[in-house]
N, C-alpha and C positions, 0 to 999 in steps of 0.2 A: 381628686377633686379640689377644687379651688375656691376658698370663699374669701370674698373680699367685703372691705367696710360692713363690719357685721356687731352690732353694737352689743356689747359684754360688760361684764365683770368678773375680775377673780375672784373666786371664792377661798384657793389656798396654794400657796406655792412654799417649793423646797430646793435645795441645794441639790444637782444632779450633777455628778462629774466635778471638772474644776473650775468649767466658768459658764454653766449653764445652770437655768431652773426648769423644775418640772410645774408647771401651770393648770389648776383643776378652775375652768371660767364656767361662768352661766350664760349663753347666749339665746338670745332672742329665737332666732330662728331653725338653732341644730340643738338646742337642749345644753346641759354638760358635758364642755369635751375638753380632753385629758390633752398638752399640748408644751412640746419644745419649745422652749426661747433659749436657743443655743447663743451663747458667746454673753448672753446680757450682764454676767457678774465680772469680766474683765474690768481690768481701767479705764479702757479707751473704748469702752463697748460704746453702740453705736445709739442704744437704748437709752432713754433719759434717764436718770438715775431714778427710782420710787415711783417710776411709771406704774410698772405691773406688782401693783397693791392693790389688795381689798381698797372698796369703798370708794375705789375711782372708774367714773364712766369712762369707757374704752370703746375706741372701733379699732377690732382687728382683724386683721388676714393670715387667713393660714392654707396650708395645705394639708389635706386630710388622707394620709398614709397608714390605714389600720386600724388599732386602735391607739395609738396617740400621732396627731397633727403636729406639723411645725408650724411655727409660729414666722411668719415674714414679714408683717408691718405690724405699728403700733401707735395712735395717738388717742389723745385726750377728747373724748367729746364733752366735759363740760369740766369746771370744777373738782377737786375732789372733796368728797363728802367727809363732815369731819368732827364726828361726832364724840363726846368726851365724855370720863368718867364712866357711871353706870351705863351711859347712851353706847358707850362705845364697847362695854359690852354685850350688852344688848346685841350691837348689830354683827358682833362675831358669836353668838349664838344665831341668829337668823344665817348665815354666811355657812354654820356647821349644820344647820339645822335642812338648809338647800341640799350640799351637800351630801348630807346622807341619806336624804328622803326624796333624790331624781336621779334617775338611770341616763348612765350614759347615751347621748345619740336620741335623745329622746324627747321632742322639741312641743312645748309647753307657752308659747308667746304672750298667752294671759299670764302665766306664773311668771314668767319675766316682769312685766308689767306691775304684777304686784310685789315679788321683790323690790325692783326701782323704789317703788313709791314708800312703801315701810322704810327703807335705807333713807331715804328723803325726812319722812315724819320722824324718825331717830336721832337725824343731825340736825330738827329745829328743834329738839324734845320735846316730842309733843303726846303729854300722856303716855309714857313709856308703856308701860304694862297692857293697857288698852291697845296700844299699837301693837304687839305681838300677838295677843290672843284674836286680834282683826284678821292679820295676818296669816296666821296659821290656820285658820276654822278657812279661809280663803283657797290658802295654796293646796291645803291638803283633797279640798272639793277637787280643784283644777287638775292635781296629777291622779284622782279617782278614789283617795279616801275620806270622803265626806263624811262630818260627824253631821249623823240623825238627834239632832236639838228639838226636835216637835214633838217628836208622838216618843212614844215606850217599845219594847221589842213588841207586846199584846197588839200593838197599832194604836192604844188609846192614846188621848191629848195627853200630854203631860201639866199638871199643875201645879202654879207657881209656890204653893205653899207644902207641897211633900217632896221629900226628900228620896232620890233615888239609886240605885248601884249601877254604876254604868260598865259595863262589858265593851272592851272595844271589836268584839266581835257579833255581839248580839245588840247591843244599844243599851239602852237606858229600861230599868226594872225597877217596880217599886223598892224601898230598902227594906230588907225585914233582918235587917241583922251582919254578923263576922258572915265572911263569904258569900256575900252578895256582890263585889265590886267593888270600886272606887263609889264612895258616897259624896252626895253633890247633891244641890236643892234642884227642884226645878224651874225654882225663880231664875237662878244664874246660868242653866242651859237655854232659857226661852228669852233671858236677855241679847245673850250671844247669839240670838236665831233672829232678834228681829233691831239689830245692829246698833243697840242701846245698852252701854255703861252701865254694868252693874258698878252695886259698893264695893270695897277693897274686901270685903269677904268674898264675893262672888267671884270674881277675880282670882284669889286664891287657890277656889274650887276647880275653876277654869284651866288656870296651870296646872294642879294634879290632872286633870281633864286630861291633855292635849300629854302630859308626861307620861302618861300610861299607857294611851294609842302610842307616843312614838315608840316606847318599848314594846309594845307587841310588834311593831313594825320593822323596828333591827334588831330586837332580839338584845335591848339592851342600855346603858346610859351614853348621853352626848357628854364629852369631854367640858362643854360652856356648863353645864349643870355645875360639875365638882368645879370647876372654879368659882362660878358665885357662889356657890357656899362657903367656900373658901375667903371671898372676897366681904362675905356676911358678917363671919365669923369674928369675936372679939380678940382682940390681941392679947397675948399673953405676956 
């Protein structure tokens, strides 16, 4: 099969052989697919040099042999985005966070869409932290792990002023203590539900939030985690 002008982004590429890469992109309308760009690391390769990088809009053609494509054309649909400092990690946390949280072949055109647009809100920094936790309470709806922000596992409403253990498998329970969950207010789940900025405590809560669904979900930490912490950390 053949897909032509199909508008993408890399999410991660590596050195294969002598002078090719192996290309993990997000596209529009086949999902994440795993894909050759034979010959691009030459001298004379034919490829513009910092083409096939994150963070730049791409329409490309490939042909789909298995499970990895080759890669036969490649330009520029817009700009590349070009987001700096913390923004820029940020958007290779969102880039790992696609990544690991969408199956190959597995085509998702809202999740596109809201990728695009976070990478967009990133490179003008706009409200960094807000833009991720938008983001992800977004995508994770879209590829079928939707966080329950309204009611409690019971079904009751949740209220803004108690505090409760969130299970990323049963939801959200009042808190009565060690081994109840991840603890969280219900002001900062019911802000996130009804698409209203909480405070930088909320906020907080929100990222343990969404850091505990992703570990139950691979079974573990994203690589962008230990480096901002890394990146957090005071110099010695």
């Amino acid at each position: 099969m053949r897909v032509e002008g199909q508008p993408a982004f890399v999410l991660h590429a590596r050195a294969w052989r002598e002078t090719s890469l192996l290309l993990e992109i997000f596209s529009r309308d086949h999902g994440r697919v795993g894909l050759v760009a034979r010959g691009v690391r030459r001298e004379r390769s034919r490829w513009p040099r910092g083409l096939l990088q994150p963070l730049q809009p791409l329409l490309l053609d490939w042909v789909a042999r298995g499970e990895l494509g080759t890669l036969v054309a490649a330009e520029a649909a817009s700009a590349s985005l070009q987001p700096q400092g913390q923004t820029l990690l940020a958007a290779m946390y969102v880039n790992e966070f696609v990544l690991r949280l969408s199956g190959r072949g597995d085509p998702h055109p809202q999740a596109f869409s809201l990728y695009a647009q976070c990478l967009a809100r990133l490179a003008d920094e706009d409200a960094v932290a807000w833009t991720l936790r938008r983001f992800e309470r977004d995508f994770l709806a879209e590829i079928g792990y939707g966080l329950v922000l309204e009611r409690a596992a019971d079904g009751s409403v949740l209220q803004p002023e108690l505090d409760y253990g969130y299970d990323p498998e049963e939801g959200a329970r009042l808190w009565s203590g060690q081994g109840s969950g991840l603890r969280i207010s219900g002001a900062a789940l019911l802000a996130l539900a009804a698409d209203v900025r909480p405070p930088a405590e909320g906020l907080r809560e929100l990222r343990g939030l969404v850091r505990a669904v992703v570990r139950h979900l691979i079974g573990g930490e994203l690589k962008s985690w230990r480096l901002a912490r890394s990146a957090a950390a005071p110099s010695r």
